[in-house]
N, C-alpha and C positions, 0 to 999 in steps of 0.2 A: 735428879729431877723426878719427880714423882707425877705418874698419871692423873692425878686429881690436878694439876699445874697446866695442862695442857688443855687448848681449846678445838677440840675434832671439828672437824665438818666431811660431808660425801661432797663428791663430786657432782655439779649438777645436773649433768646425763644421768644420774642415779636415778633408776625407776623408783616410785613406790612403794612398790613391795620389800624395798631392802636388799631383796638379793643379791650374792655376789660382787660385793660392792668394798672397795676400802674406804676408808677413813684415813685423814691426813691434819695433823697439826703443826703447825711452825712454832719452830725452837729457835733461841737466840743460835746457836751453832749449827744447827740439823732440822732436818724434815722428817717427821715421825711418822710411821707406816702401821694400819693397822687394820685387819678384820671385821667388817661392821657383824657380821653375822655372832661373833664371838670375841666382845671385847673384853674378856677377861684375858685373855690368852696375852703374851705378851706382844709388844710391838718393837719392832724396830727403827733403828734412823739409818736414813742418808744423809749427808755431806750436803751443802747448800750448791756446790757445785755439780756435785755428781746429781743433785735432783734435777738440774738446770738440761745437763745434756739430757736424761730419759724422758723429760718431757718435752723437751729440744726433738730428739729423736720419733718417741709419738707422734706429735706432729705433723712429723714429715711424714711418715706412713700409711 
């Protein structure tokens, strides 16, 4: 799959400014993880499940 394939968005608690912030796009298989401050760098996936528990788990936090 190629990063030009993929539709980012932040998070909506993301300030303004950008900072510190990921970036997240859903794949048919996975949930793509990435840097907003530096999207060249590469991004990684989770698992549709394993994304479920950590933001399962946030949550609850």
């Amino acid at each position: 799959m190629s990063k030009t394939e993929l539709v980012w968005f932040k998070s909506s608690h993301s300030g303004s400014s950008g900072d510190d912030c990921i970036e997240i796009a859903v794949a048919e298989q996975a949930i793509c993880v990435r840097d907003s401050k530096d999207v060249t760098r590469p991004h990684f996936a989770v698992g549709r499940a394993e994304w479920a528990r950590f933001v399962g788990f946030v949550a609850e936090a």
